[in-house]
Each structure stands twice: as structure tokens, then as C-alpha cells.
C-alpha positions as CSV (number, residue, x, y, z in Angstrom):
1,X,-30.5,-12.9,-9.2
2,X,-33.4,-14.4,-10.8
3,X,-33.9,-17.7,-12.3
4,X,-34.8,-15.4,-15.6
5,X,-32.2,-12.4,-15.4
6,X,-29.5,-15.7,-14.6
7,X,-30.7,-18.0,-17.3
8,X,-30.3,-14.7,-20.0
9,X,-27.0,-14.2,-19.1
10,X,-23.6,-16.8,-19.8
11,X,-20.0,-15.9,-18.2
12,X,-17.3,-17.8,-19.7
13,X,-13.7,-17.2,-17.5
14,X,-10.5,-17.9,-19.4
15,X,-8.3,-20.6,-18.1
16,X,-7.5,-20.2,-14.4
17,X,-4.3,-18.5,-13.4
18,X,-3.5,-16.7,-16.8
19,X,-4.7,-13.6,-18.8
20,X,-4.0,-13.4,-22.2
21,X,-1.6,-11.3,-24.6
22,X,-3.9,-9.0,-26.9
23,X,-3.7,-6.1,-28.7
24,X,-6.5,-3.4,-29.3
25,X,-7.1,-3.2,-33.3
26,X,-10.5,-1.6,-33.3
27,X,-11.8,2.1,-33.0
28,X,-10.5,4.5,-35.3
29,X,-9.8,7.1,-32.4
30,X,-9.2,4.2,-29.7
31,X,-11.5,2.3,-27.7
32,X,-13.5,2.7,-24.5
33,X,-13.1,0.5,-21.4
34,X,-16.1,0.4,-18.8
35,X,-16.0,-0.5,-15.3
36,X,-18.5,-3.5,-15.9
37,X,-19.7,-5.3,-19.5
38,X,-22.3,-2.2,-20.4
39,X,-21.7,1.1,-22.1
40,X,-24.0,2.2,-19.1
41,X,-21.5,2.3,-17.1
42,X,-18.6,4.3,-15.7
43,X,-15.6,5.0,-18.2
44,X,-12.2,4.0,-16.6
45,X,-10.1,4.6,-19.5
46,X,-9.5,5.4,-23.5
47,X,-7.1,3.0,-25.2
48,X,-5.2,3.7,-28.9
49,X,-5.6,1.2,-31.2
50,X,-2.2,-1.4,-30.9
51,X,-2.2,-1.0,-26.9
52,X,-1.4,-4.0,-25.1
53,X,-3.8,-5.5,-23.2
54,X,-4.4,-8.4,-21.2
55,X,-7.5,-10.7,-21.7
56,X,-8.6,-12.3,-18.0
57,X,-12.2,-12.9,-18.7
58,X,-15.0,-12.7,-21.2
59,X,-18.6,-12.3,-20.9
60,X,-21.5,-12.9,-23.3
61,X,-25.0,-13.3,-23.2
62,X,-26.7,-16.9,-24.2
63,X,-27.9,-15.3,-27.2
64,X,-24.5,-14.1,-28.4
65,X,-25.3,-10.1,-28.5
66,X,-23.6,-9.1,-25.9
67,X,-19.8,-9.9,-26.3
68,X,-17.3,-8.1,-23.8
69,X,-13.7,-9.3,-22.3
70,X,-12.7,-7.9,-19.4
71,X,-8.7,-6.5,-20.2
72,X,-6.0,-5.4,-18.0
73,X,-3.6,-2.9,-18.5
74,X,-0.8,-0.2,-17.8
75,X,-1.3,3.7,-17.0
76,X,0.3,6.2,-15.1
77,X,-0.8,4.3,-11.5
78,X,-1.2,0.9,-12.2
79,X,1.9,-0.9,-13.5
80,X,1.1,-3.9,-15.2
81,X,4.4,-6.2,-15.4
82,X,3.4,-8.8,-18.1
83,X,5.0,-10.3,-20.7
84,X,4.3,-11.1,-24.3
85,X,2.9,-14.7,-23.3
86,X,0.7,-13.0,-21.0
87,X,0.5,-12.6,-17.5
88,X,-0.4,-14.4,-14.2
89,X,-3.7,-13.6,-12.7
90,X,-1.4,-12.9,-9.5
91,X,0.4,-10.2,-11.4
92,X,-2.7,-8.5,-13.1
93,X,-4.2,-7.6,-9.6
94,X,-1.7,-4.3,-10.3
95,X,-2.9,-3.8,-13.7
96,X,-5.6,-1.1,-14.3
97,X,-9.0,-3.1,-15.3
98,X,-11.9,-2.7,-17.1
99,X,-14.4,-4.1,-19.8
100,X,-14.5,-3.5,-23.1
101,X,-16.3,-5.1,-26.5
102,X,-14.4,-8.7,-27.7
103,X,-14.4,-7.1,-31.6
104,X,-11.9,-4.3,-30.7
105,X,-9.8,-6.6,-29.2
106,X,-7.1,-9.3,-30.7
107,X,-5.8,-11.9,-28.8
108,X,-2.1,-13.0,-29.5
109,X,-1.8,-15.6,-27.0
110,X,-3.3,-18.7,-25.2
């Protein structure tokens, strides 16, 4: 990576071993989740608004324009056993993951 492209660019990681309890509460007609922090990328998975989701990671530029999280959650193959408190980081490697912008998201926990 270069010195520039690295410099532009901030990741902050939520406390180690835990994701987060949130809920979606933005998009009218749900939200999008993206395989990495760009709308560029591929589309894993549409989300209603008030799906739970958990919240193991956030990304931002230094500039604050670019805001993501990276959420886990449950769907048809991936079982996601959490809990309203949130859920280990052992536990959401069976979760479905993906990116998705931090104003859609509300995080109830930690």
C-alpha cells in the first residue's frame, strides 16, 4: 500500500473478542450489505429495517466521508447464535458478513 493511499485511509476495530448488538433502522425498503466498505463492490445481502445485526468492525476514512461497519448476521446458511449483549468474535465466524454504511445501523450494545 502506499505511504499516500495508507495515510488517506483510518480503520478503527471494535474491542477485541466481541461484536456488538445493533439493529438496522435505516433504508426505507432495507439496506445493502457489500462484501468490502464500497458500493463498488459485490452485494452479499439485502437487510429490512429492524434486523439484527452484529457490529465487529468499523471503517472510516481520516477525513470522516467514508463511514462503514462491517455487521454480521443470520440467513438461510449461516446461523449466527448471538445474543442480545452481542456475540463473541469466536461465534460470528458462522454468521453471514458483510459491510454496510454506519448511518443505517444502531448499535444497542457495548
Amino acid at each position: 500500500m502506499s505511504a499516500l493511499l495508507g495515510a488517506a485511509l483510518a480503520t478503527t476495530e471494535m474491542p477485541l473478542g466481541r461484536c456488538n448488538y445493533a439493529k438496522v433502522v435505516g433504508g426505507r425498503q432495507g439496506i445493502t450489505v457489500y462484501k468490502a466498505h464500497s458500493v463498488g463492490s459485490p452485494r452479499v445481502a439485502r437487510l429490512r429495517r429492524g434486523t439484527t445485526v452484529y457490529v465487529c468492525d468499523e471503517f472510516r476514512r481520516e477525513d470522516g466521508s467514508d463511514r462503514w461497519v462491517e455487521v454480521r448476521f443470520k440467513n438461510a446458511r449461516h446461523p449466527c447464535f448471538a445474543k442480545s449483549e452481542g456475540i463473541e468474535m469466536g461465534k460470528a465466524r458462522f454468521c453471514q458478513a458483510g459491510w454496510t454504511q454506519e448511518n443505517y445501523i444502531e448499535v444497542l450494545s457495548g
